[in-house]
Every structure is written in C-alpha cells, then in structure tokens.
Backbone as ProteinMPNN parsed JSONL, in Angstrom:
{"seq_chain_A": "XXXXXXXXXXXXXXXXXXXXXXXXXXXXXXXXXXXXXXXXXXXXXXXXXXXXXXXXXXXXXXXXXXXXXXXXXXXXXXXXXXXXXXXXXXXXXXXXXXXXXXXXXXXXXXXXXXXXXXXXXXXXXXXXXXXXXXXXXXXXXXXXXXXXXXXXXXXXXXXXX", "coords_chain_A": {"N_chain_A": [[0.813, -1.173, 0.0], [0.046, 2.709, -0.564], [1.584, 5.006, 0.747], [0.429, 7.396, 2.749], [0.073, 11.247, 0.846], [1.013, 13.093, 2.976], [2.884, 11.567, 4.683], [4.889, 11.391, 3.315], [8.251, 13.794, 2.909], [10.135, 16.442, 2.275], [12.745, 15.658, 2.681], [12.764, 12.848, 2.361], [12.991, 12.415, -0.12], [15.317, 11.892, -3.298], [17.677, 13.955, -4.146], [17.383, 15.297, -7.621], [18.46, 17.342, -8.951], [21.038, 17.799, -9.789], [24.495, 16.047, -11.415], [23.32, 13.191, -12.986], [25.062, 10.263, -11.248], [27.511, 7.971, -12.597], [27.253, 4.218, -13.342], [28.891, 2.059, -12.177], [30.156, -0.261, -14.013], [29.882, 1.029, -16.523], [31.169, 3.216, -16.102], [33.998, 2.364, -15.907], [34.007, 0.732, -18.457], [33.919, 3.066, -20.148], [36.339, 4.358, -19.179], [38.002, 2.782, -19.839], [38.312, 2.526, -22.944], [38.97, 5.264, -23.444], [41.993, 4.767, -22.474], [42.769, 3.173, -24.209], [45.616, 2.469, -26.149], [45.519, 2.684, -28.881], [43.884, 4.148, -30.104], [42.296, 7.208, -31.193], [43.516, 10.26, -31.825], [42.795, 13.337, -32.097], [42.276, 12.851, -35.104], [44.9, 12.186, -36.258], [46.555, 9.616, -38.518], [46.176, 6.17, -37.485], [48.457, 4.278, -35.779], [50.713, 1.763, -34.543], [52.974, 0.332, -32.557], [54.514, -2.787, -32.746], [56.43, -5.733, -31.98], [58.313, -8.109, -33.49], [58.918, -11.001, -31.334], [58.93, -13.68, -31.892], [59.239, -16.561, -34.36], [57.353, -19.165, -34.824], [59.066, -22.534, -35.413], [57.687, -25.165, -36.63], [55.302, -23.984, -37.949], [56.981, -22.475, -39.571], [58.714, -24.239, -40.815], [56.319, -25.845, -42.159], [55.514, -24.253, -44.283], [57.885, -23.035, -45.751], [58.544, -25.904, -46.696], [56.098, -26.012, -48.586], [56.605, -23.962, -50.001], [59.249, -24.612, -51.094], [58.434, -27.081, -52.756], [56.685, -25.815, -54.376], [58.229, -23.949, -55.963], [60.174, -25.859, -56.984], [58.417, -27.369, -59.033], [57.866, -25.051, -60.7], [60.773, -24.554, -61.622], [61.554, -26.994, -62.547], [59.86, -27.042, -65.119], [60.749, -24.592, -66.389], [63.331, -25.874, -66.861], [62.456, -27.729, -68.578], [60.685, -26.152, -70.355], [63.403, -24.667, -71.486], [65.232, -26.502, -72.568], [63.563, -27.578, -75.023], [64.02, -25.448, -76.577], [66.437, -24.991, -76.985], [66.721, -27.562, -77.89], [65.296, -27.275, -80.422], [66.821, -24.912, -81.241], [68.863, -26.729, -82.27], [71.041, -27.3, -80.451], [71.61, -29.435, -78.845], [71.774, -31.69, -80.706], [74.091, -30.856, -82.167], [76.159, -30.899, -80.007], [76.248, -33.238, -79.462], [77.195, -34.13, -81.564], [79.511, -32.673, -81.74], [80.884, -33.875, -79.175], [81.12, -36.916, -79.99], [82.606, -36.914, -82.156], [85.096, -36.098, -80.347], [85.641, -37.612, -78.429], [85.079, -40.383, -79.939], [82.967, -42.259, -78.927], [82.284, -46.097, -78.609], [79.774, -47.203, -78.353], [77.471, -45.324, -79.678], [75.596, -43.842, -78.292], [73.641, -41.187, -77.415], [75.45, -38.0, -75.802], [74.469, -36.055, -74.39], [70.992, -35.92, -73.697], [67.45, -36.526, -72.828], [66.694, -37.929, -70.884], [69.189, -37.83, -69.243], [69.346, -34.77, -69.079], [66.987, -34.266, -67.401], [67.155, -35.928, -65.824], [68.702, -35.16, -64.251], [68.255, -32.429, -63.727], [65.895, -32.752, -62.101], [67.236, -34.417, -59.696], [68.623, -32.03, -58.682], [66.368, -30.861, -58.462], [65.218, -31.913, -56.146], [67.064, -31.534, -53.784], [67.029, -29.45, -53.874], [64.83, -28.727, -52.193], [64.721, -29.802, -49.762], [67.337, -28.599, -48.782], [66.293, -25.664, -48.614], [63.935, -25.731, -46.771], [65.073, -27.144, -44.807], [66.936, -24.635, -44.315], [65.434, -22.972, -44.14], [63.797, -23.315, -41.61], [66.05, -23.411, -39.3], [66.81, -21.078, -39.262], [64.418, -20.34, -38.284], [65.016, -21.138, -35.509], [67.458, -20.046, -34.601], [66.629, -16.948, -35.195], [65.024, -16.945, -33.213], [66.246, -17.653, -30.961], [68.164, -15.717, -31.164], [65.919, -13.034, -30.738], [65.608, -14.054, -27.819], [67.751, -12.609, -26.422], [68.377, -10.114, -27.68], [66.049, -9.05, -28.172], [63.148, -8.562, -30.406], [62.166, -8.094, -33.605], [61.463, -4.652, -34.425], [58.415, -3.33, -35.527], [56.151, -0.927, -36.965], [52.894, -0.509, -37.503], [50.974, 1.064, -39.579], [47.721, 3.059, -40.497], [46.429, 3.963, -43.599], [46.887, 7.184, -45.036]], "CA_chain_A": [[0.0, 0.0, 0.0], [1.146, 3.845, -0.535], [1.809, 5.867, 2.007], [-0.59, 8.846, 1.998], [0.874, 12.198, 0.701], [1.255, 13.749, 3.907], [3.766, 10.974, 5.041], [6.186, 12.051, 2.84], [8.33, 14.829, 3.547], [11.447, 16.223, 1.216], [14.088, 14.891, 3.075], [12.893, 11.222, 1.909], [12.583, 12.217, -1.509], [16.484, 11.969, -3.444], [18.12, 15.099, -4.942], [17.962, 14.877, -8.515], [18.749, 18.564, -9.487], [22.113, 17.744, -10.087], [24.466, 15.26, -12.411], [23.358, 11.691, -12.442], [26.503, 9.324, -11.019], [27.069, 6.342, -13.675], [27.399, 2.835, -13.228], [30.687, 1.013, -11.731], [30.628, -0.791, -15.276], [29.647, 1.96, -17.271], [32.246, 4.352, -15.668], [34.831, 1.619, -16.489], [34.062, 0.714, -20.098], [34.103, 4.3, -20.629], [37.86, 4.443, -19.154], [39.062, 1.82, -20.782], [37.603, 3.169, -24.7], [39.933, 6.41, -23.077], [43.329, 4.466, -22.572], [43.315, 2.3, -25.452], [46.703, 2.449, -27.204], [45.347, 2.628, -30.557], [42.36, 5.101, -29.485], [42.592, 7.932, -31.996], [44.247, 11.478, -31.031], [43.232, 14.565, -33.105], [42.111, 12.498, -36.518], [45.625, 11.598, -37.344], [46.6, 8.037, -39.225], [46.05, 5.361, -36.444], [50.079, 3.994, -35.692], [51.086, 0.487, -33.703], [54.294, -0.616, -32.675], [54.861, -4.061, -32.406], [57.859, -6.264, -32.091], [58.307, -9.844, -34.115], [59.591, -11.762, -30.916], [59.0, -15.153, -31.993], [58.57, -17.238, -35.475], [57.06, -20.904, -34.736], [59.632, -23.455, -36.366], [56.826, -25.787, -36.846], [54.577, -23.3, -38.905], [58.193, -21.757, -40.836], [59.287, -25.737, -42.019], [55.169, -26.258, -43.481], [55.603, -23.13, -45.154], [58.673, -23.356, -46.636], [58.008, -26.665, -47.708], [55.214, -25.814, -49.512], [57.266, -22.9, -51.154], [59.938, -25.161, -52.115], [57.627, -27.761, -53.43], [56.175, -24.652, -55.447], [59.273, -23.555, -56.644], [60.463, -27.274, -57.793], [57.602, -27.642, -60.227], [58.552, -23.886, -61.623], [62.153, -25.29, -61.746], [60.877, -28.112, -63.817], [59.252, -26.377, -66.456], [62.02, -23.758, -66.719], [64.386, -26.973, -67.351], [61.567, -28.277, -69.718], [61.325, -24.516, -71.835], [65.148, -24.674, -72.417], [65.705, -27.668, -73.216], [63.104, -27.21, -75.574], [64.44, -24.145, -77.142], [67.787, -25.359, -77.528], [66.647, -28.76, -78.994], [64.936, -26.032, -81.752], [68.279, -24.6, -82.3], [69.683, -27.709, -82.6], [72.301, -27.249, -79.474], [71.595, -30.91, -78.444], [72.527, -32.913, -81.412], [75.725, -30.487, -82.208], [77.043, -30.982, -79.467], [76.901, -35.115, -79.226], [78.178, -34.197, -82.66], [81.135, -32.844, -81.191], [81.75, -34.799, -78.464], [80.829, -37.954, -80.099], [83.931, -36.873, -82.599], [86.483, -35.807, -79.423], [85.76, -38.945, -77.917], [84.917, -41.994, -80.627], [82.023, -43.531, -78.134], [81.867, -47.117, -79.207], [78.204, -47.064, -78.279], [76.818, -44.785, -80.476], [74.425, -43.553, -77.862], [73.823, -39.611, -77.526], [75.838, -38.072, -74.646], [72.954, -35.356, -73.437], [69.696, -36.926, -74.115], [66.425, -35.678, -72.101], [66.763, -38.477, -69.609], [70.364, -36.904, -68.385], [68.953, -33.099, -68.597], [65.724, -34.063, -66.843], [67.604, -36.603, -64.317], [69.764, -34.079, -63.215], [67.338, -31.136, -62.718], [65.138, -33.515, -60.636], [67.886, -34.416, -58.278], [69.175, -30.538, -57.832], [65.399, -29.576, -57.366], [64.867, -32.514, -54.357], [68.077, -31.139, -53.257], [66.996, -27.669, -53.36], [63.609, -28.936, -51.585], [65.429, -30.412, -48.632], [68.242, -27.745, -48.327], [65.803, -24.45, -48.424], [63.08, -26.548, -45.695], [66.037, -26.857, -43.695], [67.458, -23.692, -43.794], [64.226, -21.555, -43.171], [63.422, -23.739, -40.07], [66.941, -23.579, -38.374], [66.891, -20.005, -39.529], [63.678, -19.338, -37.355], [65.335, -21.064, -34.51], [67.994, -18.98, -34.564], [65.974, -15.625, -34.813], [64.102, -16.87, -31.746], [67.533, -17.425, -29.962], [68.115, -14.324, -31.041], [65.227, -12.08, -29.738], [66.082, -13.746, -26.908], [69.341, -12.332, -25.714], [68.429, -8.832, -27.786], [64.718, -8.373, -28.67], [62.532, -8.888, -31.338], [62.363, -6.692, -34.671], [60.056, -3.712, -34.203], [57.307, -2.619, -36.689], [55.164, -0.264, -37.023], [51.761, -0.476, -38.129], [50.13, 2.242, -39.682], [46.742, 3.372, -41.197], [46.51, 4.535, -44.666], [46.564, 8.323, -44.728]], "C_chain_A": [[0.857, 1.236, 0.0], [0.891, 4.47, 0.641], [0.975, 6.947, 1.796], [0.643, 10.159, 2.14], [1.093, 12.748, 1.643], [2.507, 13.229, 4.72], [5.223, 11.067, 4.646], [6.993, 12.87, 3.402], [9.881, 15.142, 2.251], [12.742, 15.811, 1.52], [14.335, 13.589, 2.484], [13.179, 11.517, 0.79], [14.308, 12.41, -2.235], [16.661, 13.253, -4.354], [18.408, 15.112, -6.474], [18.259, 16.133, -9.362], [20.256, 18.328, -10.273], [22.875, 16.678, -11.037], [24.459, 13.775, -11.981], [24.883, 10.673, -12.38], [26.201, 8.091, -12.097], [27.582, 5.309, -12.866], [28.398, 2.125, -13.1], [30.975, 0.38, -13.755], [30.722, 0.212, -16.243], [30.955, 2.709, -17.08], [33.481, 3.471, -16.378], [35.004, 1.362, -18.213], [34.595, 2.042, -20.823], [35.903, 4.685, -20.459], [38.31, 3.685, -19.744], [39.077, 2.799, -22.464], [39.154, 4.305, -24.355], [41.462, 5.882, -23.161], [43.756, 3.337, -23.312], [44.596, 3.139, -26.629], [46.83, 2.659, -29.049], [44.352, 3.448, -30.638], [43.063, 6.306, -30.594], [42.603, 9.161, -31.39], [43.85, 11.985, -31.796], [42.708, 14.022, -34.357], [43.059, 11.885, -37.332], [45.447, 10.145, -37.425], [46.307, 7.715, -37.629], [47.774, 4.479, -36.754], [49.923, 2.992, -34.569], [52.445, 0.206, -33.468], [54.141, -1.721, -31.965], [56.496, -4.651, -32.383], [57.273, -8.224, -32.372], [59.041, -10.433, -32.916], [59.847, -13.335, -31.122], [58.564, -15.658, -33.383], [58.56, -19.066, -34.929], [57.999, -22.216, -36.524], [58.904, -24.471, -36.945], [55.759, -25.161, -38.05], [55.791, -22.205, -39.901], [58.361, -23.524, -41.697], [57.546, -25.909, -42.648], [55.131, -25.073, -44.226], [56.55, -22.693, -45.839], [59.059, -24.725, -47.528], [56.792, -26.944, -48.679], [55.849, -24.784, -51.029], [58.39, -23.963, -51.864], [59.129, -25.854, -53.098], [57.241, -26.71, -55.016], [57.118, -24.295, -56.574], [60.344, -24.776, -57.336], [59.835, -27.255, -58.997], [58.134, -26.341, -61.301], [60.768, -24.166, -62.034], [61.894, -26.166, -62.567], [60.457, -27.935, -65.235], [59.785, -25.169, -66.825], [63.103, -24.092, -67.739], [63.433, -27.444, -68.793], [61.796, -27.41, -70.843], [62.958, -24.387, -72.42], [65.47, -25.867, -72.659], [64.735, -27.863, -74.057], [63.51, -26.08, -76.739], [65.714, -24.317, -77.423], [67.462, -26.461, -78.096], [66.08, -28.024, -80.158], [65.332, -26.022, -82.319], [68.858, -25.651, -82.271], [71.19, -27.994, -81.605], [72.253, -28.261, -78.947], [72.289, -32.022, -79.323], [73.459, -32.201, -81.924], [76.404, -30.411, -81.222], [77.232, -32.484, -79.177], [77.357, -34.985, -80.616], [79.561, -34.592, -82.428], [81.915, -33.171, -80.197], [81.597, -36.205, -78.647], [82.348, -37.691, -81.116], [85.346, -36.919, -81.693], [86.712, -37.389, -78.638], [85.552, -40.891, -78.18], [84.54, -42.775, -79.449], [81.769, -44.912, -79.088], [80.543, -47.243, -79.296], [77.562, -46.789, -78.906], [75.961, -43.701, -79.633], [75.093, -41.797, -77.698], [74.657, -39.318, -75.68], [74.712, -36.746, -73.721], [71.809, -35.559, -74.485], [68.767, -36.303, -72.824], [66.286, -36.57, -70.865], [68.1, -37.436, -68.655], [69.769, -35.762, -67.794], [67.902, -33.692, -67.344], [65.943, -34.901, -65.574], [68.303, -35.94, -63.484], [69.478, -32.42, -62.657], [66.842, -31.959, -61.585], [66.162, -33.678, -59.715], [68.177, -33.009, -57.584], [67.801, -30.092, -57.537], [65.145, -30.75, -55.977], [65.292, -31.759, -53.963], [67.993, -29.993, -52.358], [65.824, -27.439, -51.953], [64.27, -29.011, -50.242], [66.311, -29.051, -47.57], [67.51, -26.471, -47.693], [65.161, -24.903, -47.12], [64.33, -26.131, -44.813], [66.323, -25.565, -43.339], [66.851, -22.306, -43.34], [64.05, -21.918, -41.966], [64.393, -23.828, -39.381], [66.716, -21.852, -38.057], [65.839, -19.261, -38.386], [64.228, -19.773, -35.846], [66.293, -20.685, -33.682], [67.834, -17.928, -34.409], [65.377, -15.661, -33.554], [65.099, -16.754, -30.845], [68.029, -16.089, -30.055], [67.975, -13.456, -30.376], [65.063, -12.797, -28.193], [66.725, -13.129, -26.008], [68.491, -10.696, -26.147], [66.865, -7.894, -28.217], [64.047, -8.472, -30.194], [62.363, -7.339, -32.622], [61.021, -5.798, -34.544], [59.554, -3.194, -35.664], [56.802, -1.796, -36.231], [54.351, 0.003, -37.702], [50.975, 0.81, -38.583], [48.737, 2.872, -40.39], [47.301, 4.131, -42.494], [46.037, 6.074, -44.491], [45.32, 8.552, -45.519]], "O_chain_A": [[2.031, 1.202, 0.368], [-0.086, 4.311, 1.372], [0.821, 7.404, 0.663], [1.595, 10.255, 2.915], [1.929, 13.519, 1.173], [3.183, 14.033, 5.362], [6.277, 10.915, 5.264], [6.74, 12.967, 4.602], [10.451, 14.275, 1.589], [13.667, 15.649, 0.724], [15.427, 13.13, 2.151], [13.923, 10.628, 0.376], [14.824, 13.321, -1.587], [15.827, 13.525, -5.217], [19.59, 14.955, -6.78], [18.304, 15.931, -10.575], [20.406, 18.786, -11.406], [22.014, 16.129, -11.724], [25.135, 13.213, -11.118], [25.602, 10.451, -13.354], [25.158, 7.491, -12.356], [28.251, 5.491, -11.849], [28.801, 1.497, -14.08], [31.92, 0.707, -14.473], [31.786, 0.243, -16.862], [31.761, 2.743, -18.01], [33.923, 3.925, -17.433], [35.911, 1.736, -18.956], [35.404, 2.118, -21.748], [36.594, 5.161, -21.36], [39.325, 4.023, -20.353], [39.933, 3.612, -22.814], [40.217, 4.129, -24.95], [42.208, 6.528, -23.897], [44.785, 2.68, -23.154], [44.476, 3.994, -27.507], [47.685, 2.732, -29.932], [43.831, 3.294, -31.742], [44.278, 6.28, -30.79], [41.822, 9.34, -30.455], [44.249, 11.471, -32.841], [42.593, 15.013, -35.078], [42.866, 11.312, -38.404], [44.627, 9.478, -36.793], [46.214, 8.559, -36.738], [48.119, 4.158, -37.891], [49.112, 3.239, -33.677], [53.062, -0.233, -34.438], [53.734, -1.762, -30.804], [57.499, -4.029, -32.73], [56.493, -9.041, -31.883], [60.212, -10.517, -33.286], [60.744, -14.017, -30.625], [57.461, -15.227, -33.721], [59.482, -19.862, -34.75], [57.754, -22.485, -37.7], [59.449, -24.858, -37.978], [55.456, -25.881, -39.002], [55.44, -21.369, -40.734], [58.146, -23.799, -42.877], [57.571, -26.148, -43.855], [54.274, -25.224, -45.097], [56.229, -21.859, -46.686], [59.633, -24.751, -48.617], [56.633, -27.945, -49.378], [55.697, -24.803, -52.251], [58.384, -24.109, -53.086], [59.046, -25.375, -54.229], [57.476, -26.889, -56.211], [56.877, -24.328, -57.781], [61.215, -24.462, -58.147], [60.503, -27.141, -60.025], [58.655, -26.53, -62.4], [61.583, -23.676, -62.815], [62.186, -25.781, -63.699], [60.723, -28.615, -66.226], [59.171, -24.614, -67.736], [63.608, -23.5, -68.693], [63.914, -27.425, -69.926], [62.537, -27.533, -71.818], [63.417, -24.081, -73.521], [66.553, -25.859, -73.244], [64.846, -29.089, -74.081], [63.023, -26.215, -77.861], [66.119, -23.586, -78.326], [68.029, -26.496, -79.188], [66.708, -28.383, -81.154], [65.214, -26.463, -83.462], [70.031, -25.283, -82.213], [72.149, -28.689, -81.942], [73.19, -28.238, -78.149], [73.048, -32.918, -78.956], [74.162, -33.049, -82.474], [77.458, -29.797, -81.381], [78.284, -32.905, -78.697], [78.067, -35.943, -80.924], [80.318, -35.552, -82.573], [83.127, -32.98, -80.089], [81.861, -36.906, -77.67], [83.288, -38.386, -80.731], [86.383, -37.493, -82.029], [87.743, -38.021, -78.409], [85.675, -41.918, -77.512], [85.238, -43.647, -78.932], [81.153, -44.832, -80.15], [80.089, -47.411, -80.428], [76.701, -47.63, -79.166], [75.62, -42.686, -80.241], [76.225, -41.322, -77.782], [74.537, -40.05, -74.698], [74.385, -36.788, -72.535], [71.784, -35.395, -75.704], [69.32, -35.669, -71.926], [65.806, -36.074, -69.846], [67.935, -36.627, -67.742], [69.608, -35.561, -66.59], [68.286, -33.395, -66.213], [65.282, -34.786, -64.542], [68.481, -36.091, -62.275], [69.98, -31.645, -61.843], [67.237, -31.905, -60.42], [65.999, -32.97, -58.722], [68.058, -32.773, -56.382], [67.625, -29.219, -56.687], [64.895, -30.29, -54.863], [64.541, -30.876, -53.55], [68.355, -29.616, -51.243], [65.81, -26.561, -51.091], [64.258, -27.94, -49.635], [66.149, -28.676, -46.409], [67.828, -26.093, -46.565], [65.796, -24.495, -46.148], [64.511, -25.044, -44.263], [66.059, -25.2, -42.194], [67.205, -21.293, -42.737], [64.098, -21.051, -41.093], [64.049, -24.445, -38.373], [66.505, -21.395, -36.933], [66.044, -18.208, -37.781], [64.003, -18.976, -34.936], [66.277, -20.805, -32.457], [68.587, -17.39, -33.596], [65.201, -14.662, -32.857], [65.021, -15.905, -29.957], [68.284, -15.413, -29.059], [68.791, -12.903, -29.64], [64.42, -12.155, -27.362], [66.336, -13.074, -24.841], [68.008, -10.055, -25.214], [66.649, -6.705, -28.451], [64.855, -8.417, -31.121], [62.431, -6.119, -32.474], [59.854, -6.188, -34.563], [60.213, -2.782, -36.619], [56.846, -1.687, -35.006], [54.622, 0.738, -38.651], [50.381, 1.484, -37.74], [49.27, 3.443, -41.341], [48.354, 4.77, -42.505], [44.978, 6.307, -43.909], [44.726, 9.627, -45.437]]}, "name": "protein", "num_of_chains": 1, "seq": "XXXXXXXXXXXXXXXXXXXXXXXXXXXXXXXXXXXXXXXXXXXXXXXXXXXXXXXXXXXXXXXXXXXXXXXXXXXXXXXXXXXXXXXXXXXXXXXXXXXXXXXXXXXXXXXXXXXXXXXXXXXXXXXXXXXXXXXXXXXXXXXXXXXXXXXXXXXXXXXXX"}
C-alpha cells in the first residue's frame, strides 16, 4: 500500500537537481575506450608498434616446404622450356656431334639426351627442396635465440593516410 501524501516529507525524496553518477561498469568501459593504445588522437593516421619476438619453427618448415615444393615444379618447367628451345636450335645434337667426334664412343648412344637433362634437374630440385626446408626452419630457430638475448624486430603499423 502507498503511504498517503502527507507521510512524505522532502528529506525522503532523493536530490535529482544535479548530475546523475554512472554505473561502476559503465564508468569503467568508458575508461578503458579512453586508454586504449590505438584510441585515436586529433584524426591523425592510427600507428602500432609491435615487435616480431618469436617465429614458430613448426609453422616456418610447413611453409617453406610448400614454397619449395612450389618452386620445384617452376624449376621443372624452366628446365623443360630450355631444353626445348635449344633442342629447336639444334644445341643438343651439335654438341653429341662434337663430343661424339672428341671422344669416338663405341656405343653410339647420344651423350645429353632428355633423360640426363631431366635426371639431373630432378635431383638438384629434391636437393633444393630439402636444403631451403632446412634452412628456413633452423633459420627461425635462430631468430628466436636471437630475440632472446636482444629483442625482437620492431614494426610499425600504420593506417593509410
């Protein structure tokens, strides 16, 4: 039940002339928005610095073996186009010409032939496959030993003006 109007009095009643207090959360959210690091000053660009302290050797070796891999097949068909383009000009069978003359092979057989060329790219691109893999993934565990001891490389991020 209400109280009848006479029970009142203005002491009970709260002061609201003045500015309403906000909300423990409210007040907070609002400070935070304020000391965000990336919070915009004035209109200029928006700017970050970071620092690269760490590359995962695990996610550098599947990603440089994918690039080698990549770069094998383009190795392949590099070897394919020139040796192509010189069998054209004819730089394949003048030269078992003239080393089939310097050296009187009993055999007969050609001395570069598309098995040789094409056996001996394939091994230098495994090679290359193997070697690069390796040497990106020691490479990041090295940079990590690195920014150990002296710190990681700093960037800075920046908005487009």
């Amino acid at each position: 039940m209400r109280a009848p109007k006479s029970a009142l009095k203005n002491e009970d009643l709260p002061d609201l002339s003045g500015p309403v207090p906000r909300r423990p959360a409210e007040a907070m959210r609002h400070k935070a928005v304020r000391q965000l690091p990336w919070a915009r000053h004035g209109g200029g660009p928006l700017r970050a610095a970071m620092q690269i302290r760490r590359i995962d050797p695990w996610a550098t070796l599947k990603v440089s073996l994918v690039l080698s891999v990549v770069f094998f097949f383009v190795w392949m068909i590099a070897v394919a186009m020139l040796y192509l383009v010189l069998g054209a000009m004819g730089v394949w069978s003048k030269l078992n010409e003239n080393v089939g003359e310097l050296i009187t092979n009993s055999g007969g057989g050609e001395l570069v032939s598309s098995g040789t060329i094409f056996g001996t790219a394939l091994l230098i691109g495994l090679v290359n496959i193997v070697l690069m893999t390796a040497a990106a993934t020691i490479g990041a565990f090295i940079y990590n030993l690195t920014t150990d001891l002296v710190g990681g490389i700093e960037i800075t991020l920046a908005d487009r003006d």
